[in-house]
C-alpha positions as CSV (number, residue, x, y, z in Angstrom):
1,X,29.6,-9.2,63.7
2,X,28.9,-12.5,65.5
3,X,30.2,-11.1,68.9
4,X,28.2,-7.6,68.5
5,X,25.1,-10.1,68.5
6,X,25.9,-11.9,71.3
7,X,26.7,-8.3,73.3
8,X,23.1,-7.6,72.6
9,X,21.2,-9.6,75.7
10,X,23.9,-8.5,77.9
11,X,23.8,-5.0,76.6
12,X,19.7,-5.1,77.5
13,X,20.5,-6.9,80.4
14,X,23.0,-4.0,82.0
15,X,20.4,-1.1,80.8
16,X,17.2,-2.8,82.7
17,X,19.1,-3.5,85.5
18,X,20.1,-0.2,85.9
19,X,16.6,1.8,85.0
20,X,14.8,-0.8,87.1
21,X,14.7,1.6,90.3
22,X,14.2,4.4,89.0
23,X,11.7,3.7,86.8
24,X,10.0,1.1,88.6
25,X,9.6,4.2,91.4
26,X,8.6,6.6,89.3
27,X,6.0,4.3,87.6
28,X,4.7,2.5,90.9
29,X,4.4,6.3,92.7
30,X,1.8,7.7,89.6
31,X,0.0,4.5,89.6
32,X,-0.5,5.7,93.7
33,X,-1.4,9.4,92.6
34,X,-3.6,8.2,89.8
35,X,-5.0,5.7,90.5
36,X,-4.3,4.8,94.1
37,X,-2.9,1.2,93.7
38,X,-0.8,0.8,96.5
39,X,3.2,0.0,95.8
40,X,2.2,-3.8,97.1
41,X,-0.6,-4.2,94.2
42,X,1.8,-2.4,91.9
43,X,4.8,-4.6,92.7
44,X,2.3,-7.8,92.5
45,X,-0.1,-7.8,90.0
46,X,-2.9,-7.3,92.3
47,X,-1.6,-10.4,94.0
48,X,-1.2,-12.1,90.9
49,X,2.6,-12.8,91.9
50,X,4.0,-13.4,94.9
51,X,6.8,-10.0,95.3
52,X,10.1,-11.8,94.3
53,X,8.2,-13.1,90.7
54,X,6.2,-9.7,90.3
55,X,9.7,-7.9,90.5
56,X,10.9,-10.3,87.9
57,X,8.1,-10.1,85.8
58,X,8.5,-6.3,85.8
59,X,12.0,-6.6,85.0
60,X,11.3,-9.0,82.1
61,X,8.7,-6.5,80.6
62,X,11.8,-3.6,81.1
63,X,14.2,-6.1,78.9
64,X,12.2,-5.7,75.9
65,X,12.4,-2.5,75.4
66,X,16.2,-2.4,76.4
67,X,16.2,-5.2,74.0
68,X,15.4,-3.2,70.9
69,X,17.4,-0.1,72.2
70,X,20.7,-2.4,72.5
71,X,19.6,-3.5,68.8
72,X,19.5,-0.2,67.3
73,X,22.7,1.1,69.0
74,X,24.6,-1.5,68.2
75,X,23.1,-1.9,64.5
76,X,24.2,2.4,64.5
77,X,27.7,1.8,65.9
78,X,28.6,-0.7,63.7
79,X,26.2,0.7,60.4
């Protein structure tokens, strides 16, 4: 049980690493249709972030979803 817990961040870790493109494209390319907010703003903040910590910071907020999904699969798997 112990290790299953600790497979859990790396599990989240692997899944928002690998949705990051895609997601992050299809996200920052309807923000641009809708509501016109170029893929700089998008990536940024609005130039809140510099580019390197706005990519971060929109990885970070795809890790807590994967976060909970690695929780629930692993709670199944093992149920």
């Amino acid at each position: 049980m112990r290790a299953s817990i600790s497979q859990i961040p790396v599990m989240a870790a692997i899944v928002t690493t690998l949705m990051y493109g895609p997601v992050g494209a299809l996200l920052a390319l309807s923000s641009f249709v809708a509501l016109g907010v170029s893929f700089h703003s998008f990536v940024t903040f609005g130039d809140t972030f510099s580019a390197w910590v706005g990519l971060l910071v929109w990885w970070a907020i795809g890790f807590l979803p994967a976060l909970g999904y690695a929780a629930f699969t692993l709670d199944h798997l093992h149920g």
